[in-house]
Each structure stands twice: as structure tokens, then as C-alpha cells.
DODOKE-586359 format. One line per field, with one value per residue (C-alpha): residue number from 1; x, y, z. Coordinates in pm, whole numbers. Layout:
<recs>
i = c(NUM | ...) $
X = c(X | ...) $
Y = c(Y | ...) $
Z = c(Z | ...) $
</recs>
This chain:
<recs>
i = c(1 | 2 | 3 | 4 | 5 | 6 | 7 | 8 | 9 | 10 | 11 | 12 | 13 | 14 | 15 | 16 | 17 | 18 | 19 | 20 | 21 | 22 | 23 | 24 | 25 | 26 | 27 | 28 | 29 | 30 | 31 | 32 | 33 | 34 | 35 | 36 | 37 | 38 | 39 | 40 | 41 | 42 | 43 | 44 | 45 | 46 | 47 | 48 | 49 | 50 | 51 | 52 | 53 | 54 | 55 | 56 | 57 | 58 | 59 | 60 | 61 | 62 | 63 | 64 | 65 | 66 | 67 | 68 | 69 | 70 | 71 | 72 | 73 | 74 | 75 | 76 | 77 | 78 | 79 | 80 | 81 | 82 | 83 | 84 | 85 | 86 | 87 | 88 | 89 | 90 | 91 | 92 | 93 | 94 | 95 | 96 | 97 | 98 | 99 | 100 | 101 | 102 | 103 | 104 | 105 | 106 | 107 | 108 | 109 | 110 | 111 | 112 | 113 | 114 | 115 | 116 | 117 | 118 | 119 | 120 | 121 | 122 | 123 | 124 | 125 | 126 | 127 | 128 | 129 | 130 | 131 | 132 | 133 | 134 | 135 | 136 | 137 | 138 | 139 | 140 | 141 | 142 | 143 | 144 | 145 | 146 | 147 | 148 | 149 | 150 | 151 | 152 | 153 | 154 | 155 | 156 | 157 | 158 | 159 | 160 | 161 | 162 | 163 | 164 | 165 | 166 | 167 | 168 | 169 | 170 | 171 | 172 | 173 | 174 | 175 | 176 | 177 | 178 | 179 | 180 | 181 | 182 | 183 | 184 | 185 | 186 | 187 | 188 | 189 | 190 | 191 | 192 | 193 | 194 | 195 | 196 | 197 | 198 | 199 | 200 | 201 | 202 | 203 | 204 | 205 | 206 | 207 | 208 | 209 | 210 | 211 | 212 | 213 | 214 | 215 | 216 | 217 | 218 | 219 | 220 | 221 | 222 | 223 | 224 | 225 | 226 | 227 | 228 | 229 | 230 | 231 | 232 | 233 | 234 | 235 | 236 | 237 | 238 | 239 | 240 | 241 | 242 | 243 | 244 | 245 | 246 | 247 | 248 | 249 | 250 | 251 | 252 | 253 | 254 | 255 | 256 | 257 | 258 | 259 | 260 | 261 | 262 | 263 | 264 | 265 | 266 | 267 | 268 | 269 | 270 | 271 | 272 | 273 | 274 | 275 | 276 | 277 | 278 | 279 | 280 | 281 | 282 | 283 | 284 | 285 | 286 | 287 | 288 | 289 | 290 | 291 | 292 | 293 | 294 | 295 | 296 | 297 | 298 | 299 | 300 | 301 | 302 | 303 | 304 | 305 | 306 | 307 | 308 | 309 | 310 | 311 | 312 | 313 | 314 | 315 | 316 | 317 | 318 | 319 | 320 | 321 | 322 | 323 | 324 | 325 | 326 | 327 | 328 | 329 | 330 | 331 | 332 | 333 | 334 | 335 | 336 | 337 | 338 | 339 | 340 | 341 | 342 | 343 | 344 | 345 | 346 | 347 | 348 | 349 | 350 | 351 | 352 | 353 | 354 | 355 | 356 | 357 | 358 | 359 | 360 | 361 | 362 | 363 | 364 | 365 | 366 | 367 | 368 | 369 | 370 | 371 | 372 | 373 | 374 | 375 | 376 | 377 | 378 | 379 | 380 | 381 | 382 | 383 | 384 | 385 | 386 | 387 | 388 | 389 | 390 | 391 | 392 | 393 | 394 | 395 | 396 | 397 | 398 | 399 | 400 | 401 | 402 | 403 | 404 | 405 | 406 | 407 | 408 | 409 | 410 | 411 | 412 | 413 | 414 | 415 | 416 | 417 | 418 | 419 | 420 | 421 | 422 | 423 | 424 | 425 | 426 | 427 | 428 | 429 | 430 | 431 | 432 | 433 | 434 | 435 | 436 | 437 | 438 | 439 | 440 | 441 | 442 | 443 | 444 | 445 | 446 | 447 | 448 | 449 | 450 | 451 | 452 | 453 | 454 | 455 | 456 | 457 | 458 | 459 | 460 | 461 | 462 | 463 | 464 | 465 | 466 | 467 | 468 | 469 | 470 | 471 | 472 | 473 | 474 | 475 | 476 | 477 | 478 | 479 | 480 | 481 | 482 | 483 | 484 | 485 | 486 | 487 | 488 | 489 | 490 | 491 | 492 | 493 | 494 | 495 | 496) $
X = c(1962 | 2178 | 1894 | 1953 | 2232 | 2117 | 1808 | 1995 | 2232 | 1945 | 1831 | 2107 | 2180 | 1874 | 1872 | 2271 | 2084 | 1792 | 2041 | 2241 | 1973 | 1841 | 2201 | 2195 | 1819 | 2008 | 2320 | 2104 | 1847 | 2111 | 2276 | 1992 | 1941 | 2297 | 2436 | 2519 | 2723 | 2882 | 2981 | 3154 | 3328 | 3493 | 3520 | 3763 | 4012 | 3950 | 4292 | 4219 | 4194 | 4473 | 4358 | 4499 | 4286 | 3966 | 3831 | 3611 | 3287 | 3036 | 2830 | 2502 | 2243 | 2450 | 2228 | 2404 | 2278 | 2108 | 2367 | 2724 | 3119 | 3314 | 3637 | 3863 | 3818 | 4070 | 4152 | 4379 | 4128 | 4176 | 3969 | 4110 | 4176 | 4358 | 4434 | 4718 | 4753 | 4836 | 5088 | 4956 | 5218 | 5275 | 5347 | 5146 | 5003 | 5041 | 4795 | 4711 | 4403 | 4360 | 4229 | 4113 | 4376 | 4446 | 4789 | 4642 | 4571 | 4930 | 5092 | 4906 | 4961 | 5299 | 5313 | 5154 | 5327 | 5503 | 5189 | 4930 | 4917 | 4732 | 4815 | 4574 | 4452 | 4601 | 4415 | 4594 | 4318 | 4398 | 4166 | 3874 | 3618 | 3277 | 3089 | 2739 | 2761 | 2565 | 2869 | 3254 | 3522 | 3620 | 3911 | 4080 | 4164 | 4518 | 4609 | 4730 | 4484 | 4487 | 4310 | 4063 | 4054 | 4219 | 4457 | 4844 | 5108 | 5275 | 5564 | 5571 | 5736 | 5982 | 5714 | 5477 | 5678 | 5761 | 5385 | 5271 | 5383 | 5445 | 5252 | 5329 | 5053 | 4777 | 4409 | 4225 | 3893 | 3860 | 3726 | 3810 | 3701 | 3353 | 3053 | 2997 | 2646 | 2625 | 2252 | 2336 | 2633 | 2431 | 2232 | 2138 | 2235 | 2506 | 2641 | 2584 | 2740 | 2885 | 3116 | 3303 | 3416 | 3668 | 3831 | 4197 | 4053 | 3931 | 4216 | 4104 | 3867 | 3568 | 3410 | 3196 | 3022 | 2991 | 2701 | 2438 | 2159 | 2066 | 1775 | 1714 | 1967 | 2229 | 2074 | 2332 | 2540 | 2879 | 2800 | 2673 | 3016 | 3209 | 3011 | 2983 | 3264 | 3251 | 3030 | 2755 | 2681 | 2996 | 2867 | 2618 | 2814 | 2516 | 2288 | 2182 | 2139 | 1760 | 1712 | 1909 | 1791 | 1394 | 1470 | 1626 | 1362 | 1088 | 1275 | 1190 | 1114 | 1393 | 1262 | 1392 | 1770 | 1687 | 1637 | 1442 | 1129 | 878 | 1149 | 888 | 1178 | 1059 | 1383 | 1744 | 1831 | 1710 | 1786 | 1787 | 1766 | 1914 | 1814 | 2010 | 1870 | 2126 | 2049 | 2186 | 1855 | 1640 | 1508 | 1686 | 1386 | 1483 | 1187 | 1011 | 1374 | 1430 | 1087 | 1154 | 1369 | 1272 | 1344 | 1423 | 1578 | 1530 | 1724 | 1554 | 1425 | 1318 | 1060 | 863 | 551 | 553 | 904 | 784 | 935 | 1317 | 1308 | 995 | 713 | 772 | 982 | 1047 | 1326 | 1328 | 1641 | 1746 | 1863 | 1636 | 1801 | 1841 | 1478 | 1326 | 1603 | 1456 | 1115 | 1216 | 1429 | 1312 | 898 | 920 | 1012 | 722 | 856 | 581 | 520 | 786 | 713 | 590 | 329 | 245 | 577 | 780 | 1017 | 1189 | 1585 | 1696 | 2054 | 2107 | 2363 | 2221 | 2018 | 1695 | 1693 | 1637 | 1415 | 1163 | 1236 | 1039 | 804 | 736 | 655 | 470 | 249 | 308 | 483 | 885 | 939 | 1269 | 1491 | 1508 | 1219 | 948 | 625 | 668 | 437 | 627 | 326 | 248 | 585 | 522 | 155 | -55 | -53 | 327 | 473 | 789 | 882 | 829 | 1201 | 1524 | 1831 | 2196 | 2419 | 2723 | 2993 | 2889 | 2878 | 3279 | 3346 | 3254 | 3447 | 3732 | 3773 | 3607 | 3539 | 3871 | 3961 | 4248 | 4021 | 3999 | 4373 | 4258 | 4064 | 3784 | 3768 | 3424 | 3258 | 3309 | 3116 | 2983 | 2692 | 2371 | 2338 | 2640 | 2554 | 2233 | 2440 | 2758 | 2427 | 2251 | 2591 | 2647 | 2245 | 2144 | 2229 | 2262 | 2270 | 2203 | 2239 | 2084 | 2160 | 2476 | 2783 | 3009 | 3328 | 3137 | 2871 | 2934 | 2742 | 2428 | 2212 | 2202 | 1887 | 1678 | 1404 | 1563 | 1336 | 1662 | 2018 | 2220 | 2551 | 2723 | 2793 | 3058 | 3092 | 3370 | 3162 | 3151 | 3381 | 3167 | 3498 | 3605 | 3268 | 3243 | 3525 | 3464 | 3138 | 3348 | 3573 | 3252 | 3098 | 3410 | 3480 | 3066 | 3012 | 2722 | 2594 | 2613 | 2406 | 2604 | 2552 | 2668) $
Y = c(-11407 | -11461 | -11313 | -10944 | -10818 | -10979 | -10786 | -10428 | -10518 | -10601 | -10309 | -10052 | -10190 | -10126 | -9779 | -9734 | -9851 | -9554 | -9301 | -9374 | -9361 | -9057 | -8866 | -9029 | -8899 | -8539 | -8532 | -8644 | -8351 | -8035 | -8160 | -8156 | -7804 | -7644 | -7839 | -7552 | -7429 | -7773 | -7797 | -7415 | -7492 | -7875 | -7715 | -7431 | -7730 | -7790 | -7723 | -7782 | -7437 | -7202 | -7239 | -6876 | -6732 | -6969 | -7128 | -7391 | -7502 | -7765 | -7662 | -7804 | -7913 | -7730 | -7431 | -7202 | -6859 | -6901 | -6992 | -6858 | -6953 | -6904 | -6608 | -6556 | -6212 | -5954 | -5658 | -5499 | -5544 | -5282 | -5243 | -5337 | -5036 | -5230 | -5541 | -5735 | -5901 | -6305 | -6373 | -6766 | -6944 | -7283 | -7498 | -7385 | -7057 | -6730 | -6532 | -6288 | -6309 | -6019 | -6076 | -5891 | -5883 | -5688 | -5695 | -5846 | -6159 | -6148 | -6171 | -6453 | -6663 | -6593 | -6749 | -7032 | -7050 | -7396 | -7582 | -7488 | -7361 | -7033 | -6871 | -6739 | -6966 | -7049 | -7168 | -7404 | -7550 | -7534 | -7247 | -7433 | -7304 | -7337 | -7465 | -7300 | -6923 | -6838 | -6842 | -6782 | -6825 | -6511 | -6520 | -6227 | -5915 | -5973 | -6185 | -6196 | -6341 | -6460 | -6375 | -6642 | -6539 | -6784 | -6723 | -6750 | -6818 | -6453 | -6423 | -6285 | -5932 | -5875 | -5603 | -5815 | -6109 | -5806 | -5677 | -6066 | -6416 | -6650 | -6947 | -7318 | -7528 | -7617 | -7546 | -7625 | -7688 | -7326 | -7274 | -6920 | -6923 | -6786 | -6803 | -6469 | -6321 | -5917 | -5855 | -5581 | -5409 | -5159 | -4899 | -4493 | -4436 | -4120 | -4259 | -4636 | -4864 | -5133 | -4861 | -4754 | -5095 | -5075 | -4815 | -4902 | -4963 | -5307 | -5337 | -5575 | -5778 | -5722 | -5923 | -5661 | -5967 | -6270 | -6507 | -6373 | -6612 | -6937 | -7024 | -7217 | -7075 | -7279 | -7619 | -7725 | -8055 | -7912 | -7651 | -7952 | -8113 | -7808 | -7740 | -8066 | -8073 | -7810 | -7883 | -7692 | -7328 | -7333 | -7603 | -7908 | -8183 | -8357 | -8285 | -8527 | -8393 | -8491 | -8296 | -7968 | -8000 | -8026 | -7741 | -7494 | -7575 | -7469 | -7089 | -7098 | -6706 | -6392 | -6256 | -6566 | -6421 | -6049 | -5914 | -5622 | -5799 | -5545 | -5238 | -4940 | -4676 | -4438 | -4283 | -4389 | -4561 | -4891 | -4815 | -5106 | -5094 | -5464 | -5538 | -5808 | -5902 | -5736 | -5600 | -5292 | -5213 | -5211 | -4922 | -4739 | -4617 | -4671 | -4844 | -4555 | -4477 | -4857 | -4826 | -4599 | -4765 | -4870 | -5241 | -5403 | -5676 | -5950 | -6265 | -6573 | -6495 | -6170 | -6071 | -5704 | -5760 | -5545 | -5341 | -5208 | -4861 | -5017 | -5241 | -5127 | -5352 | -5392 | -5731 | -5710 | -6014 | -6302 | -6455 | -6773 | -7128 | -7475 | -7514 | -7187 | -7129 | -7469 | -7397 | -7016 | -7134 | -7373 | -7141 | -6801 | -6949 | -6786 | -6494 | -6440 | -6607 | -6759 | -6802 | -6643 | -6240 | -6226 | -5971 | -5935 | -5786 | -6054 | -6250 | -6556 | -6561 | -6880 | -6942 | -7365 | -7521 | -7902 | -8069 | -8020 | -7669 | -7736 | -8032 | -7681 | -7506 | -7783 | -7951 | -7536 | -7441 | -7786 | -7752 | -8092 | -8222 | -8261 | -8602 | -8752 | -8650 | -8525 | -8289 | -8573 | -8515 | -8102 | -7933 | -7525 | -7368 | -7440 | -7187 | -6967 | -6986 | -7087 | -6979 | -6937 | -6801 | -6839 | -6502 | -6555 | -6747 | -6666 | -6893 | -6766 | -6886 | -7109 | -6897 | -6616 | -6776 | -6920 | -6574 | -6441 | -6631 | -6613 | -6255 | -6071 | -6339 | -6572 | -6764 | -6931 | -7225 | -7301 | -7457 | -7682 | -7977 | -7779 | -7600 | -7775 | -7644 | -7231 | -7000 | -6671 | -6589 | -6588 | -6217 | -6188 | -6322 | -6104 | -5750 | -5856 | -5983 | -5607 | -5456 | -5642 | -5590 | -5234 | -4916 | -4767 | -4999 | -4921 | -5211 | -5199 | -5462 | -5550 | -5652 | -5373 | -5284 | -5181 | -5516 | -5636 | -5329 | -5465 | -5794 | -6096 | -5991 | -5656 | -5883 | -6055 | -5978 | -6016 | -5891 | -6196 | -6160 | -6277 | -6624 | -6670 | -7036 | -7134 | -7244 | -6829 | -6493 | -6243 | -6025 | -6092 | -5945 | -5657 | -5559 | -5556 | -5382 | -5126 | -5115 | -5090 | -4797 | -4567 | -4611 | -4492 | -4858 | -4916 | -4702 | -4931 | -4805 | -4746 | -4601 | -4576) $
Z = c(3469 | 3154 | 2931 | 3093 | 2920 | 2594 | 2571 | 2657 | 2343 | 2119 | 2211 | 2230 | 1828 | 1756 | 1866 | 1692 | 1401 | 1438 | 1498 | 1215 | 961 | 1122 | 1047 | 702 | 590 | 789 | 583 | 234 | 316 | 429 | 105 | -88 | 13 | 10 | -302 | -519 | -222 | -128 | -511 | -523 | -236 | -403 | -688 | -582 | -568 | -919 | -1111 | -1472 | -1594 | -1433 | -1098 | -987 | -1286 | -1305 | -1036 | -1201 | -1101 | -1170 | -1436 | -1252 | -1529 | -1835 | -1665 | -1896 | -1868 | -1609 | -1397 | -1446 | -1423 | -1124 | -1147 | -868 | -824 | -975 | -725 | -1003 | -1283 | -1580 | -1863 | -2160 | -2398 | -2699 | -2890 | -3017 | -3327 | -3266 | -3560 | -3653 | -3834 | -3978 | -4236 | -4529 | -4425 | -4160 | -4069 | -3807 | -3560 | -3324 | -2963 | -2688 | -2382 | -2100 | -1896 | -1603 | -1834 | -1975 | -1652 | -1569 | -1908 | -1866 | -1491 | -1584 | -1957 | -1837 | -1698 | -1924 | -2293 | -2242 | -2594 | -2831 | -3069 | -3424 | -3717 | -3973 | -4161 | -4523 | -4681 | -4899 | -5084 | -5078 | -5346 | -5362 | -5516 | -5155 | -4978 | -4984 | -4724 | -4532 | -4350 | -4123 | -4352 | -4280 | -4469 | -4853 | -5079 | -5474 | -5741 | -5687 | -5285 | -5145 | -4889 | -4959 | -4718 | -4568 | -4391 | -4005 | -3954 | -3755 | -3638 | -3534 | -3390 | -3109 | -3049 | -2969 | -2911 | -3168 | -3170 | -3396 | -3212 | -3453 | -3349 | -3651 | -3472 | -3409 | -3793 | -3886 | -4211 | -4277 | -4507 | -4668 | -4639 | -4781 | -4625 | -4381 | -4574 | -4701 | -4527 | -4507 | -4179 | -4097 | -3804 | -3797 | -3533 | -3777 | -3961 | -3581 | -3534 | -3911 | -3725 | -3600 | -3196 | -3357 | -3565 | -3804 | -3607 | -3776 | -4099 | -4254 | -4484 | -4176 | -4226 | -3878 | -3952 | -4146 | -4385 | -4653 | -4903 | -4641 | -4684 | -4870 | -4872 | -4898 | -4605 | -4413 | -4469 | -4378 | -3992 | -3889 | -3787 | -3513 | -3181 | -3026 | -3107 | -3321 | -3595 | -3685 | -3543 | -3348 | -3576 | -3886 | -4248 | -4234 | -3954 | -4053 | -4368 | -4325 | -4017 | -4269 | -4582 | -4344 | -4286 | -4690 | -4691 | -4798 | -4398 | -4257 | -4334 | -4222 | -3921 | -3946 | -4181 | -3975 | -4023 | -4154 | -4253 | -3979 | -4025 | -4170 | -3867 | -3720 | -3322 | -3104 | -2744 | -2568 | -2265 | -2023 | -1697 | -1454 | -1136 | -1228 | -1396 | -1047 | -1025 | -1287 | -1440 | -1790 | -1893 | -2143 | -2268 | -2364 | -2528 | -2735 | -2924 | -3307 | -3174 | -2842 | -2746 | -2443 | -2342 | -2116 | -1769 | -1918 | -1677 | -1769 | -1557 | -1265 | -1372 | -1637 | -1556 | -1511 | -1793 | -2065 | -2199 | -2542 | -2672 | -3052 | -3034 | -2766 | -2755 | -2618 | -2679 | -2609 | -2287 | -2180 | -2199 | -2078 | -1767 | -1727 | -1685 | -1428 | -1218 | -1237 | -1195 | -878 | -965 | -1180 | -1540 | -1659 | -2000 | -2293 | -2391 | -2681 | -2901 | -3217 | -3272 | -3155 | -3320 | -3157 | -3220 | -3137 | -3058 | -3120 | -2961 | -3024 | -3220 | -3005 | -3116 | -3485 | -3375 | -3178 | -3430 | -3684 | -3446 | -3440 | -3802 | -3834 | -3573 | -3414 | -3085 | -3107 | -3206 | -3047 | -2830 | -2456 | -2568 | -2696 | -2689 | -2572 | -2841 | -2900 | -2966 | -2586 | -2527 | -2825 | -2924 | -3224 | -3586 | -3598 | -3945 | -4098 | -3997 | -3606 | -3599 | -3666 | -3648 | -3551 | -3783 | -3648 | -3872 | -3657 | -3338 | -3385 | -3524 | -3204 | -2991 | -3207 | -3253 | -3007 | -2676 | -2725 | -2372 | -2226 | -2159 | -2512 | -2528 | -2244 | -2273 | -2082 | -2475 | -2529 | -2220 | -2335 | -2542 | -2525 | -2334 | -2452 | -2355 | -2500 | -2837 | -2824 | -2779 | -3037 | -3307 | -3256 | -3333 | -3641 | -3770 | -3591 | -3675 | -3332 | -2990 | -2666 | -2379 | -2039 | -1792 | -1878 | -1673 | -1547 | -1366 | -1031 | -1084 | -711 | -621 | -796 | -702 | -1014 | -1132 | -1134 | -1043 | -706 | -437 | -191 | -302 | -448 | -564 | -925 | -945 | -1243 | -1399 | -1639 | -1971 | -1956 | -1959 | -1777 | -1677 | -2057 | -2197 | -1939 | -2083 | -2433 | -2357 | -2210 | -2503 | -2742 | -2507 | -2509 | -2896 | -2924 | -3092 | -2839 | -2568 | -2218 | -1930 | -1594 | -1334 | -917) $
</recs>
């Protein structure tokens, strides 16, 4: 009779047992499903970037483009009509970098002034020169120079020390000193884009002579020495000599540092038409218009099968990074990206950001597999096809990229120690390289001011709103491409 009870509590554990693991293989699989959303949500917590400004989110697989930062959204939001010139002082040398701000981002840095160093950023790096006669350093057109160019120390005016704050921190790693590179200063064209952005709405921000892309000519020891010491997009640190060096030797042709190396001279202008993948562009129509351009431009998931009349056919320039594209083929398969655009037009504009992308980039123009890293064994001609030239790829050039973030895309996030995590879209670094290479710009599918109106994608088959991550600025950037669009630097499609 003893046995009885035994049995029922052999059994009723076994059954606890069954239950449990049941709810366990539930809670793995409705996680599983809903992680993005479980993430946003811990995130929100998150306070290491001005939590009232940013609200920071897991960047899930360094998805990049393809997935964005995270804003808290900003009812009072006003476009940004002006700059202000940072006075940058210190020991040895002053100088003056201008920045994009708008009041609503003043109040804020000055709320949070005594938790978290949201100043512009100030560069203290002695000025050096570079050795090869390719290149010279460029720093802003502020500031005094020598006879042999180098920059001399200048005191701060009274006038400026009351148009912006004064800053004595030293942020060295933000490099901005520049290469010199004089391939696009020259051109026929009345009313070219590049010559609108001297005028005094820029105020200075502008290097007329920046290094855009690199080729052979910057194979070169003491360039090696200078950028590897800046990470990602902004330098070569990550990458080895061997491999930059065999990379850049194979980009051996005067093309492989122009743009344009299929430009006819149909006229005196090269007109470029760029083309982001916003929602804003479902059914716009805009397809023939974008077209028509002398060149167009398209970024990752760029999808033109089937919307055709929103978006065009025609792809003169792919542009992407290694991991934005291998993470665009992955995500957007299902919405039809298949296989990269490409004609017998195209040219592939590669923005690297690690050592992989010079590793495609070789493994490319050798016809042969990539050899090491996270990409072994992938063979590019698979992405790009066979009987690739010299010509088909083009390589941003890291001056340019820090250039961009320093004087037209700076960020409160980079005086945290999130700095390493931010850079300028890749969409972004598509429509700022057109203005500094076309003639005349146009850009379709680009963030604007009434974006919450429009779905992610012009290719979403359901409405999905803007996610924003914090390795971006989207707010930042939709309001520069204002700016650019009412001083007639670029023409930005919007519309209701």
C-alpha cells in the first residue's frame, strides 16, 4: 500500500520535468523570432550615449546599412540652416573646424555638458608632411600656413570665442589632415555643384583638392604609416602592408583614380542621378527621369527588377562595402535581391572598412578565391562576374571618408567611447562622393523631414517603419541633405 503515493510522485516529476522543457523550447523559439524587438526594447535602457538624445541599440551582426541606429524622436526638429566654426586650441596650434548643428542639438549638449563631453571635436596632431610628391597635407582653410604649408599656431578671436565653445580636450585620432589629390578641380561646366559649396553657407568646410579614391600612386610606405593609425573606413589599421600593398598595385591604371573613365563629353556637364533605397520612391514614378541622367548611382539592396518606373534600370556605379553587401544579399533575398546590378556600364565602388575588402577587391582582379579571412574560399567573380578589368573597381579613399565625418557628418558619439562604432552611411558616402566628382546631383530616395510618412524601402511589400541605430546619423544627414537642396548643391526628391 506504501508503493501508491510513490508512483504518483515519480510521476507528477516527471510530468514537472515535461512541462518545463516544453516552456523552455517556447521561450527559446518566441525569442528566436522577436529578437530584434526584445533587443530595442533592453536597449532603450542603454545610457552610454546621451540617453535623452540617442537611444542605443544593439548593432545585431554589424548589419550596417542594412539595418539602422535607434533616435528618440524629435517633435521640435528644425532643419539646420547654418554652421558654426569650432575654435580648436592647444598647445602648439589653433585651428578652426566648422560643423553642422542645429539648436535643438545645442540645448541638449548643454543639458548633458556635466555627464558627457558632447563638444565638437579638436584636432592636435602636430601637422606632418608627407613624403611622396603624390600627396600633401590639407588642413581646414582657416588656418595660417608657412611658406612651406605647414600650419602655424593662430590665436582665437575674441569673435569667434563668442560664435562657439572653446574646446582644450585633445582628439588626435580624428586625423584632419588630408592627402591632396587635384583630379576633379578642373572642369567646363557653368554651373557645377562643387563650386556652390565655397560659398559662405559652407563656410569653409569644403577641401576643393581631398584625396576621393585610392590606386596605386598611394602604395606608399610613408602613407601606410600615416593611416594605420585610424580604424575602419577612416584608415588601414587592420590591414597589413602586404595586403594593401598588392590590393592597390593591382588598381595599376590612371582610370582606377577617376571616376568618370566611360565619360563621352556629351555635353560640359557630367549629371549624376543617386539613387537610395527609401520608401519614398514607391511609386514616385521617377524611374525614366533617374535614367536620364549621364550616370546613376545605386547603394546595396538596390533592387530595379519589377520598379523599374520608380527607381530606372540603368546602374553605372554599385556602391557598397564587403559587409554591407554579403548582409544585403542575405536580408533583402526575399525581396527579390538576388545577384548585384551590374551591365556593361557598371563600375563597382567599394567603400572598405576592413581588411576583407581589399582582400575582394584582390582575390577579384586575380581571378582566384579570397584566401584568409571570414571570407575564405568565396570566389568575387561569383558576385560580380568573369573577365573583370581594372577599371570595374574603385576604392574610396580613407582621407575622404574621415573628411566626411569630420566636416560635414560630426556626432556627439564620437567623444564617447561608443566613437568606434559611428560613421556615415553608406548611402551617405555615395551622395557626399557624387557631390565632390559630379557636376550636377540629383538624389532620390533619400531621408527627409516627413520620412515617417514613407515605409523603409520602396520595395517593402508591407509598410515598415525607420529603424535608426547608433553606428549612424540619419536625422544628422537628412539634414544636411536639406541644407545641400536649398543652397542648389544637389537637387533631393520630396514629395507628400
Amino acid at each position: 500500500m506504501e508503493c501508491v503515493p510513490c508512483v504518483r510522485n515519480v510521476r507528477f516529476r516527471a510530468l514537472q520535468k515535461a512541462l518545463l522543457c516544453l516552456c523552455f523550447i517556447t521561450f527559446l523559439l518566441l525569442f528566436v523570432i522577436n529578437r530584434e524587438q526584445i533587443l530595442q526594447r533592453v536597449a532603450h535602457s542603454f545610457p552610454a550615449i546621451n540617453p535623452s538624445y540617442y537611444e542605443l541599440t544593439v548593432v545585431l551582426g554589424n548589419l550596417e546599412d542594412t539595418r539602422r541606429h535607434t533616435f528618440a524622436p524629435n517633435k521640435s526638429l528644425k532643419v539646420a540652416t547654418q554652421e558654426s566654426e569650432i575654435p580648436i586650441k592647444s598647445n602648439k596650434e589653433t585651428k578652426v573646424l566648422p560643423v553642422l548643428t542645429n539648436k535643438r542639438t545645442e540645448q541638449l549638449e548643454s543639458a548633458k555638458h556635466s555627464k558627457t563631453n558632447t563638444k565638437p571635436p579638436t584636432v592636435t596632431a602636430k601637422a606632418s608632411r608627407i613624403t611622396s610628391n603624390h600627396s600633401r597635407i590639407i588642413k581646414s582653410p582657416n588656418v595660417p600656413r608657412n611658406s612651406s604649408g605647414i600650419i602655424e599656431s593662430s590665436r582665437v578671436t575674441k569673435e569667434n570665442s563668442e560664435k562657439a565653445r572653446e574646446i582644450s580636450t585633445t582628439f588626435s585620432y580624428l586625423g584632419d589632415a588630408y592627402g591632396w589629390d587635384n583630379t576633379y578641380l578642373n572642369s567646363s561646366c557653368p554651373n557645377r555643384t562643387r563650386e556652390k559649396l565655397r560659398s559662405d553657407t559652407f563656410n569653409g568646410t569644403f577641401v576643393k583638392d581631398i584625396p576621393i579614391l585610392q590606386w596605386k600612386k598611394h602604395a606608399i610606405l610613408s602613407e601606410y604609416q600615416r593611416l594605420k593609425r585610424y580604424l575602419g573606413t577612416y584608415g588601414w589599421k587592420g590591414v597589413t602592408w602586404q595586403v594593401l600593398n598588392e590590393t592597390l598595385n593591382l588598381l595599376n591604371s590612371s582610370h582606377s583614380g577617376y571616376l568618370f573613365d566611360t565619360w563621352k563629353g556629351h555635353s560640359p556637364c557630367v549629371r549624376c542621378a543617386v539613387v537610395g533605397n527609401g520608401g519614398i520612391l514607391n511609386n514616385s514614378g521617377m524611374g525614366a527621369e533617374i535614367d536620364g541622367h549621364d550616370y546613376v548611382f545605386r547603394v546595396n539592396g538596390a533592387i530595379t527588377e519589377g520598379h523599374e518606373n520608380d527607381v530606372g534600370k540603368r546602374t553605372s556605379f554599385f556602391f557598397f562595402s564587403t559587409n554591407t553587401l554579403f548582409n544585403s544579399l542575405y536580408a533583402y533575398k526575399k525581396y527579390g535581391f538576388h545577384k548585384i546590378p551590374h551591365s556593361q556600364e557598371t563600375r563597382f565602388l567599394l567603400l572598405p572598412d576592413h581588411d576583407r575588402d581589399y582582400l575582394l577587391v584582390r582575390a577579384a582582379l586575380t581571378n582566384s578565391v579570397i584566401d584568409r579571412g571570414r571570407d575564405k574560399g568565396k570566389r568575387p567573380s561569383n558576385y560580380f562576374g568573369s573577365n573583370l578589368t581594372t577599371e570595374h573597381f574603385k576604392i574610396l579613399h580613407p582621407d575622404f571618408m574621415r573628411y566626411l565625418r569630420n566636416r560635414y557628418l560630426w556626432d556627439p558619439i564620437i567623444n564617447t567611447k561608443n566613437r568606434d562604432i559611428y560613421r556615415p552611411t553608406t548611402g551617405a558616402s555615395m551622395l557626399l562622393l557624387a557631390v565632390h566628382t559630379c557636376d550636377q546631383v540629383s538624389a532620390y530616395g533619400f531621408i527627409t523631414p516627413n520620412y515617417k510618412t514613407f515605409s523603409d524601402h520602396y520595395y517593402d511589400k508591407a509598410f515598415k517603419k525607420i529603424i535608426f541605430y547608433a553606428n549612424h546619423s540619419f536625422l544628422r544627414e537628412m539634414r544636411l541633405w536639406q541644407k545641400l537642396h536649398n543652397a542648389g548643391v544637389i537637387k533631393l526628391y520630396m514629395r507628400d
